[in-house]
Backbone as XML, in Angstrom:
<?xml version="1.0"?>
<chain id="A" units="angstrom">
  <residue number="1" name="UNK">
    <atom name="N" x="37.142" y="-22.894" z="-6.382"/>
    <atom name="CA" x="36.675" y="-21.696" z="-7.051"/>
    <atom name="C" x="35.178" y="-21.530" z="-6.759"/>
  </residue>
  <residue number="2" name="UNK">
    <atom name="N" x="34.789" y="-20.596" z="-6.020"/>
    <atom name="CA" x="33.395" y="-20.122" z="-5.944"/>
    <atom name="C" x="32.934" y="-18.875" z="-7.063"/>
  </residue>
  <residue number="3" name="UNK">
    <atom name="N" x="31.435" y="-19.105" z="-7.688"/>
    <atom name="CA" x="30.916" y="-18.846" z="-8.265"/>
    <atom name="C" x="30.630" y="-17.202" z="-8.037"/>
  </residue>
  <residue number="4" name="UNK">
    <atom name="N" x="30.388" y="-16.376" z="-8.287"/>
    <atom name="CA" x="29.624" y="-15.262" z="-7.462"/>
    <atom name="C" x="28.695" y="-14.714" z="-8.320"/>
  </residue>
  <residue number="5" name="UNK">
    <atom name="N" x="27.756" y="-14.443" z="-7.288"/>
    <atom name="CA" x="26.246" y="-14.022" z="-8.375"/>
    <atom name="C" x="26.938" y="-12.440" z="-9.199"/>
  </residue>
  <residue number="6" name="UNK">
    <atom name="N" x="26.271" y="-12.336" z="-9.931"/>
    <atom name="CA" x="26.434" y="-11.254" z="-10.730"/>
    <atom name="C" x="25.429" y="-10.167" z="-9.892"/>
  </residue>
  <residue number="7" name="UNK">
    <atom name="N" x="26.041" y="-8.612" z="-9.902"/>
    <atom name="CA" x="25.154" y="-7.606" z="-9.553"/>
    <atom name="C" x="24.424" y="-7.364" z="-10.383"/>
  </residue>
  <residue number="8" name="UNK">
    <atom name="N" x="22.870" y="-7.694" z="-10.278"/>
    <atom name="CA" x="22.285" y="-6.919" z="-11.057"/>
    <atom name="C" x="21.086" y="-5.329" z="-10.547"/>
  </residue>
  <residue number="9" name="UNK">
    <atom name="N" x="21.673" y="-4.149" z="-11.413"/>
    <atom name="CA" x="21.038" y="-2.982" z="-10.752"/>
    <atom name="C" x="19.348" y="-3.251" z="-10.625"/>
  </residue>
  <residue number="10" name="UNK">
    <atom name="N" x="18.899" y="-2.652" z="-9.432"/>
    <atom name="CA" x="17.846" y="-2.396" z="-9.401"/>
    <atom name="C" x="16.785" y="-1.803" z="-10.624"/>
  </residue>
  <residue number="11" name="UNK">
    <atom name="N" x="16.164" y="-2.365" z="-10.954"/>
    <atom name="CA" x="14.578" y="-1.906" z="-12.369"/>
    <atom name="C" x="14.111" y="-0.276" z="-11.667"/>
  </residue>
  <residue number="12" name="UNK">
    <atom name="N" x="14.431" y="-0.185" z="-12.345"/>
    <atom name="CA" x="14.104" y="1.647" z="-12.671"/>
    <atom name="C" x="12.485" y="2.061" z="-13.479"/>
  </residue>
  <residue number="13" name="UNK">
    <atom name="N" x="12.690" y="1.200" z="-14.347"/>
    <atom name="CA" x="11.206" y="1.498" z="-15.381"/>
    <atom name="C" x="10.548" y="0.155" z="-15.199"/>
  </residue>
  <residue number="14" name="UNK">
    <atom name="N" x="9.210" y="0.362" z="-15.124"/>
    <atom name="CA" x="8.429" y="-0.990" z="-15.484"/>
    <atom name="C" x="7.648" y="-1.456" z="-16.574"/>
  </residue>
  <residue number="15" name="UNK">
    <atom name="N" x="7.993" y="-1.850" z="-17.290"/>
    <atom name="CA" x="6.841" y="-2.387" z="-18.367"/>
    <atom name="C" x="5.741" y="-2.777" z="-18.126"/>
  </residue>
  <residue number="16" name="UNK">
    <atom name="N" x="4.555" y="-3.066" z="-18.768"/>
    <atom name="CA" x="3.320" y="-3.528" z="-18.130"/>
    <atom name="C" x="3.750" y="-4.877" z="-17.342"/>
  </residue>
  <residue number="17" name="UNK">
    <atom name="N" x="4.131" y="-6.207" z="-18.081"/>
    <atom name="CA" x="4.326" y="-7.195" z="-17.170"/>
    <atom name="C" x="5.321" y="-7.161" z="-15.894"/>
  </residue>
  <residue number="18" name="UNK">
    <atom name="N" x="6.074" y="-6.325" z="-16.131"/>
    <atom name="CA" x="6.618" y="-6.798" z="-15.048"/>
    <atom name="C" x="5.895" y="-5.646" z="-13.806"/>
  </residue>
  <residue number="19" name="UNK">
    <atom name="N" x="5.399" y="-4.386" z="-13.948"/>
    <atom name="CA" x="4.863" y="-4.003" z="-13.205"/>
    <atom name="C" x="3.887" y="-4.828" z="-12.530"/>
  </residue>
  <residue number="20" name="UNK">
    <atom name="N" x="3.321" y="-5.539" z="-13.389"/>
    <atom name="CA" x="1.761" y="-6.498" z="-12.787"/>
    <atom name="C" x="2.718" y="-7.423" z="-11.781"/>
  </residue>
  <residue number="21" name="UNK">
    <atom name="N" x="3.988" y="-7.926" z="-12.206"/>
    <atom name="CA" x="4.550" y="-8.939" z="-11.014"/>
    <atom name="C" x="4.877" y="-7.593" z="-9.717"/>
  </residue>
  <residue number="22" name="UNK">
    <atom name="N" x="5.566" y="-6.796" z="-10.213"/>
    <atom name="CA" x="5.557" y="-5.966" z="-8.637"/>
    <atom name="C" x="4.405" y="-5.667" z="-7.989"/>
  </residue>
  <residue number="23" name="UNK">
    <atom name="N" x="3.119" y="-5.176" z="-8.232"/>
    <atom name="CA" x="1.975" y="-4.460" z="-7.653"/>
    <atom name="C" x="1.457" y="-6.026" z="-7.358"/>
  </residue>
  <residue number="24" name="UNK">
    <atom name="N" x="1.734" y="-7.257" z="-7.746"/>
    <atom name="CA" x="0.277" y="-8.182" z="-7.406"/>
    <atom name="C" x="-0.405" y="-8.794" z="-8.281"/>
  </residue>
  <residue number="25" name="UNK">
    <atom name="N" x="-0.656" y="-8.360" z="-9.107"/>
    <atom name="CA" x="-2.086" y="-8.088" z="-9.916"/>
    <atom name="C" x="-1.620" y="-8.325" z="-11.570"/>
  </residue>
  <residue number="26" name="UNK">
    <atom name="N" x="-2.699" y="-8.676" z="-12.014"/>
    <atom name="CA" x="-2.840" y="-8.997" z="-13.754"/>
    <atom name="C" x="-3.049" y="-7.761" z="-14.811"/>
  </residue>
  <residue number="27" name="UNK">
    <atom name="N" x="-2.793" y="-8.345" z="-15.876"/>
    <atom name="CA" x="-2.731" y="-7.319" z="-16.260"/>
    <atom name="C" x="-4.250" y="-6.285" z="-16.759"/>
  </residue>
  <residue number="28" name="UNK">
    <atom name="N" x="-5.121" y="-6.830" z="-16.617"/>
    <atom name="CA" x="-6.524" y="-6.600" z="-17.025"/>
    <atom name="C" x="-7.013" y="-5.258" z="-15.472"/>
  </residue>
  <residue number="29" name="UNK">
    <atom name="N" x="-6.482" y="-5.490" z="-14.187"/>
    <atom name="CA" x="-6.700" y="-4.692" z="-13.688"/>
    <atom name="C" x="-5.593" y="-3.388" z="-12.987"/>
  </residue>
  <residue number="30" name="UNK">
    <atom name="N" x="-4.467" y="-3.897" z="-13.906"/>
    <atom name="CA" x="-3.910" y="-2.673" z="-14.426"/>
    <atom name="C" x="-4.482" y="-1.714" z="-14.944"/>
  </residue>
  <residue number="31" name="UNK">
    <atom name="N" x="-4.708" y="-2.614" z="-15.953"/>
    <atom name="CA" x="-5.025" y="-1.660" z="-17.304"/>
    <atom name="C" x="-6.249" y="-0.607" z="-16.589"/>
  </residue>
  <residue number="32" name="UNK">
    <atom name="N" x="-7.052" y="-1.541" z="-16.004"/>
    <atom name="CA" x="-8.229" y="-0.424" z="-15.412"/>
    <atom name="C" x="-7.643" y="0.557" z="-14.140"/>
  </residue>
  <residue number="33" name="UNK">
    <atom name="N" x="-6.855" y="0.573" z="-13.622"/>
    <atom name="CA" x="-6.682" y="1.302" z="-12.888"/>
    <atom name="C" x="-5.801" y="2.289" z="-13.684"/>
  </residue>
  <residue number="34" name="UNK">
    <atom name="N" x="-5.042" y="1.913" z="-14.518"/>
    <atom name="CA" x="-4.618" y="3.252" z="-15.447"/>
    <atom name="C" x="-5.105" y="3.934" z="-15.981"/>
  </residue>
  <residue number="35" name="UNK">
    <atom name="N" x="-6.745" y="3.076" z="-16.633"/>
    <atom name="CA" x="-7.391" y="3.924" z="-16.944"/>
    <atom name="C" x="-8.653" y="4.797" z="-16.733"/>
  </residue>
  <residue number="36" name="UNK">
    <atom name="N" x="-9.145" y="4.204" z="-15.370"/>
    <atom name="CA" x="-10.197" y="4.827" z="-14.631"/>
    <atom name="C" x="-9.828" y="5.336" z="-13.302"/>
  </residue>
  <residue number="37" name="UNK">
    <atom name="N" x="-8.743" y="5.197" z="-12.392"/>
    <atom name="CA" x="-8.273" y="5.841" z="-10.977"/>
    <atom name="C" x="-7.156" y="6.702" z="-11.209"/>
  </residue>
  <residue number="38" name="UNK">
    <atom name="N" x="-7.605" y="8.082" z="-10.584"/>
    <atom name="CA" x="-6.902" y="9.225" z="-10.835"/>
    <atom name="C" x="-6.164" y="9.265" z="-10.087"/>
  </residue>
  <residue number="39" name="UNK">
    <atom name="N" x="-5.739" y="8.377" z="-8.846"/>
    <atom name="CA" x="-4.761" y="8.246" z="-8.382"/>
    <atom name="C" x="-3.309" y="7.350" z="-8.715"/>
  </residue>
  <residue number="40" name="UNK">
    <atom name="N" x="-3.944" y="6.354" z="-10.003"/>
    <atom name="CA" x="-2.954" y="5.844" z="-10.060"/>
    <atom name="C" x="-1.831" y="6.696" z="-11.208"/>
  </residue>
  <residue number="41" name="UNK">
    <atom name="N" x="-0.693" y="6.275" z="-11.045"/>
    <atom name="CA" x="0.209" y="7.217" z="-11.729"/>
    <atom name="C" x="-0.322" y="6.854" z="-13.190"/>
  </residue>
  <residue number="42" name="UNK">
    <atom name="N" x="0.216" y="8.344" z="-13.782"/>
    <atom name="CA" x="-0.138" y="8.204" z="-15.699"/>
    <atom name="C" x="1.181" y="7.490" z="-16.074"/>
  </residue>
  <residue number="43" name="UNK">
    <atom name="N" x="0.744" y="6.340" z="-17.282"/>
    <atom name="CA" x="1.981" y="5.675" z="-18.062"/>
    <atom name="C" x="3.075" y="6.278" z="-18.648"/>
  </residue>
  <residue number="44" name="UNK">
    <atom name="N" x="4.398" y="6.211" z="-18.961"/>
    <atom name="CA" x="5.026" y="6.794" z="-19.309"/>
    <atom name="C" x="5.397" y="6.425" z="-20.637"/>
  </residue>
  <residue number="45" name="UNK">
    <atom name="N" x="4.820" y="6.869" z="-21.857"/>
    <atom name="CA" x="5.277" y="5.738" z="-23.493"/>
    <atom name="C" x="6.512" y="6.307" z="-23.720"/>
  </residue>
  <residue number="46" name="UNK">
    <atom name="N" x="7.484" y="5.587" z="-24.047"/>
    <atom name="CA" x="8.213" y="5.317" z="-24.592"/>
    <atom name="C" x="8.646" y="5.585" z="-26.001"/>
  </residue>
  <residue number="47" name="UNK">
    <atom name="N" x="7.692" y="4.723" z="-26.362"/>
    <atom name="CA" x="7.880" y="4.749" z="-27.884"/>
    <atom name="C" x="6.086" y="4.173" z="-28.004"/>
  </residue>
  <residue number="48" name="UNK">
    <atom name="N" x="5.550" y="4.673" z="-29.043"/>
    <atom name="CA" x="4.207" y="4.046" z="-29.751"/>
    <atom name="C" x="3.763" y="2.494" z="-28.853"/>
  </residue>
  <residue number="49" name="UNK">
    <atom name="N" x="4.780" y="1.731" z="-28.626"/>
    <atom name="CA" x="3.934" y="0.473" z="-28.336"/>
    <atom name="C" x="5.087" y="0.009" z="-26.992"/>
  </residue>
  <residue number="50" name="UNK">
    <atom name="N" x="5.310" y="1.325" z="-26.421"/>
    <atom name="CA" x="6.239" y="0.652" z="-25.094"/>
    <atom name="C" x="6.177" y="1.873" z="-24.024"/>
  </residue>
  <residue number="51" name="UNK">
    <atom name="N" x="5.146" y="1.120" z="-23.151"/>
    <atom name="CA" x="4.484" y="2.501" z="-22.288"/>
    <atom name="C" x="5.098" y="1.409" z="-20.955"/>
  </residue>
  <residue number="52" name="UNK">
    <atom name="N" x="5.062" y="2.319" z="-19.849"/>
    <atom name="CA" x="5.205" y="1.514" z="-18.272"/>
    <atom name="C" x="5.281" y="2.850" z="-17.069"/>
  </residue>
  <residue number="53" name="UNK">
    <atom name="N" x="6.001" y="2.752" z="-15.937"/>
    <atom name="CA" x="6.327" y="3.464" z="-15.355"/>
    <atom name="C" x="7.399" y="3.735" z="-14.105"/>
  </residue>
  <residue number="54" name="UNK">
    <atom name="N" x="7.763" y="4.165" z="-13.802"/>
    <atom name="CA" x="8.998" y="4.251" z="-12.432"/>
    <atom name="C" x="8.470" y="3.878" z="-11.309"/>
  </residue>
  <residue number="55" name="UNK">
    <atom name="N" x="9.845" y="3.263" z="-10.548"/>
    <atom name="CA" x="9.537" y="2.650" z="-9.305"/>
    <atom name="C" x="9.333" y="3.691" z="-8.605"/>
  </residue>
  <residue number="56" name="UNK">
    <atom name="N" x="9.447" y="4.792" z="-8.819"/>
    <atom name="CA" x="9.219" y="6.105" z="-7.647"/>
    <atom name="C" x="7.686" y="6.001" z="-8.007"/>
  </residue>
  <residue number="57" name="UNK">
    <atom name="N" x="7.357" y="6.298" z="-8.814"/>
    <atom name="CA" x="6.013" y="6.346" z="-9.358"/>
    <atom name="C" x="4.930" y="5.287" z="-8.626"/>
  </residue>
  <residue number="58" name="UNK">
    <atom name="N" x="5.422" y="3.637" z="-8.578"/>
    <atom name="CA" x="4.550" y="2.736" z="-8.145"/>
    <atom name="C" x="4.693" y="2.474" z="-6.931"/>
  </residue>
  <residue number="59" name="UNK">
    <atom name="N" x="5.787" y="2.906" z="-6.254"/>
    <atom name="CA" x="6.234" y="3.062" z="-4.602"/>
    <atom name="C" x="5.311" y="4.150" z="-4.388"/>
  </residue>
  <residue number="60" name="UNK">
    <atom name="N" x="4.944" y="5.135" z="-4.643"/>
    <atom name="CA" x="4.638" y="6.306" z="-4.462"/>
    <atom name="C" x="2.908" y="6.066" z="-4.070"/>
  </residue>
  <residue number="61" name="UNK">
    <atom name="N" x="2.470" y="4.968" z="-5.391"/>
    <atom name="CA" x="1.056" y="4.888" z="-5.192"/>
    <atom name="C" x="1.170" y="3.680" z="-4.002"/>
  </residue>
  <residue number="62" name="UNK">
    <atom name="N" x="1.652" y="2.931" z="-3.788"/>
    <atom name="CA" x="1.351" y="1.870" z="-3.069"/>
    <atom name="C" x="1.436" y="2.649" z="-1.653"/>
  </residue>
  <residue number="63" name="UNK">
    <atom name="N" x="2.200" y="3.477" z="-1.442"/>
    <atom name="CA" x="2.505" y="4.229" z="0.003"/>
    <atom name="C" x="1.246" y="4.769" z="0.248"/>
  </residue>
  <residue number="64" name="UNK">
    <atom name="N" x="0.815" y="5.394" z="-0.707"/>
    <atom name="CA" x="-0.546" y="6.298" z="-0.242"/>
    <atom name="C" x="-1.648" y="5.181" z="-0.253"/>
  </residue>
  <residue number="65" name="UNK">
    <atom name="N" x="-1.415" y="4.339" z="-0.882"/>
    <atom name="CA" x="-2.879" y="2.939" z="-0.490"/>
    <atom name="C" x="-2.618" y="2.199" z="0.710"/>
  </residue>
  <residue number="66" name="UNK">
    <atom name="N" x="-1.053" y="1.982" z="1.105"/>
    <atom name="CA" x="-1.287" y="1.801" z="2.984"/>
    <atom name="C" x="-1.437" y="2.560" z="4.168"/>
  </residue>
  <residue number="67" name="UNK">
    <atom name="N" x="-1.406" y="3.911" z="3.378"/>
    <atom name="CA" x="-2.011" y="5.144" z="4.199"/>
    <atom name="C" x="-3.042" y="4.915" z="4.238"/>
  </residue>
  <residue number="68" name="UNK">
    <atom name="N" x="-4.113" y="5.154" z="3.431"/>
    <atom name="CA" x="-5.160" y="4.827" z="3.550"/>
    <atom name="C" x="-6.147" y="3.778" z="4.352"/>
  </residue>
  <residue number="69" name="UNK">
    <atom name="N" x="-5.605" y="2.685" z="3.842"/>
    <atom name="CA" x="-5.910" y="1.687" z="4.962"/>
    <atom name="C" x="-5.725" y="1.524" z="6.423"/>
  </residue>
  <residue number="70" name="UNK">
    <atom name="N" x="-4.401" y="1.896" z="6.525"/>
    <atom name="CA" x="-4.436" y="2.467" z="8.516"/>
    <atom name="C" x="-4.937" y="3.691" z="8.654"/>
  </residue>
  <residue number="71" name="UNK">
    <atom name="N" x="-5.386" y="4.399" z="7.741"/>
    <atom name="CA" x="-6.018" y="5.356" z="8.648"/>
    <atom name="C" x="-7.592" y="5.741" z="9.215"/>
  </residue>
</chain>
Protein backbone atom coordinates (compact mmCIF):
# COMPACT_ATOMS: atom_id res chain seq x y z
CA UNK A 1 0.00 0.00 0.00
CA UNK A 2 1.48 3.35 -1.03
CA UNK A 3 0.79 6.45 0.71
CA UNK A 4 -0.24 9.42 -1.59
CA UNK A 5 0.38 12.99 -0.78
CA UNK A 6 -2.74 14.83 -0.40
CA UNK A 7 -3.61 17.75 -3.05
CA UNK A 8 -3.27 20.70 -1.57
CA UNK A 9 -4.82 23.91 -3.67
CA UNK A 10 -2.64 26.58 -4.38
CA UNK A 11 -2.77 29.97 -1.52
CA UNK A 12 -4.85 32.45 -3.09
CA UNK A 13 -4.65 35.13 -0.17
CA UNK A 14 -1.63 35.94 1.86
CA UNK A 15 -1.49 36.89 5.31
CA UNK A 16 1.31 39.01 6.50
CA UNK A 17 3.53 35.93 7.48
CA UNK A 18 3.19 33.97 5.04
CA UNK A 19 3.48 36.67 2.41
CA UNK A 20 6.98 37.65 4.10
CA UNK A 21 7.91 33.71 3.36
CA UNK A 22 6.85 34.22 -0.39
CA UNK A 23 8.47 37.79 -1.22
CA UNK A 24 11.84 36.97 0.95
CA UNK A 25 11.71 39.33 3.46
CA UNK A 26 10.55 40.05 7.24
CA UNK A 27 8.06 41.35 8.35
CA UNK A 28 9.31 44.93 9.41
CA UNK A 29 10.10 45.61 5.70
CA UNK A 30 6.89 44.66 4.61
CA UNK A 31 5.28 46.62 6.64
CA UNK A 32 7.37 49.58 5.14
CA UNK A 33 6.85 48.91 1.82
CA UNK A 34 3.07 48.81 2.40
CA UNK A 35 3.38 51.67 3.86
CA UNK A 36 5.68 54.05 2.10
CA UNK A 37 6.02 52.48 -1.84
CA UNK A 38 3.25 53.31 -4.08
CA UNK A 39 4.03 50.63 -6.01
CA UNK A 40 3.56 48.08 -3.75
CA UNK A 41 0.01 46.62 -3.82
CA UNK A 42 -2.61 48.13 -1.05
CA UNK A 43 -3.56 45.37 1.77
CA UNK A 44 -6.64 43.79 1.52
CA UNK A 45 -8.47 43.68 5.44
CA UNK A 46 -10.46 41.27 5.92
CA UNK A 47 -11.76 41.76 8.97
CA UNK A 48 -10.32 44.60 11.67
CA UNK A 49 -7.18 42.53 12.51
CA UNK A 50 -6.77 40.24 9.27
CA UNK A 51 -5.36 42.24 6.38
CA UNK A 52 -2.92 40.43 3.48
CA UNK A 53 -3.12 40.16 -0.19
CA UNK A 54 -3.47 37.99 -3.57
CA UNK A 55 -1.04 36.12 -5.37
CA UNK A 56 -2.06 38.08 -8.51
CA UNK A 57 -1.37 41.07 -6.55
CA UNK A 58 2.34 39.96 -5.27
CA UNK A 59 3.17 38.21 -8.69
CA UNK A 60 2.15 41.33 -10.21
CA UNK A 61 4.62 43.50 -8.07
CA UNK A 62 7.49 41.17 -8.23
CA UNK A 63 7.11 41.10 -12.25
CA UNK A 64 7.40 44.77 -12.50
CA UNK A 65 10.63 44.74 -9.98
CA UNK A 66 12.38 42.23 -12.54
CA UNK A 67 11.41 44.53 -15.17
CA UNK A 68 13.00 46.98 -13.78
CA UNK A 69 16.13 45.53 -13.08
CA UNK A 70 16.81 44.21 -16.71
CA UNK A 71 15.99 47.12 -18.03
Amino acid sequence: MSIQPQHQPEQAFFRVADACIYLGMGRTKLHQLSETDPDFPRKIRISPRCVGWTRGQLDAWLEAKQREATA
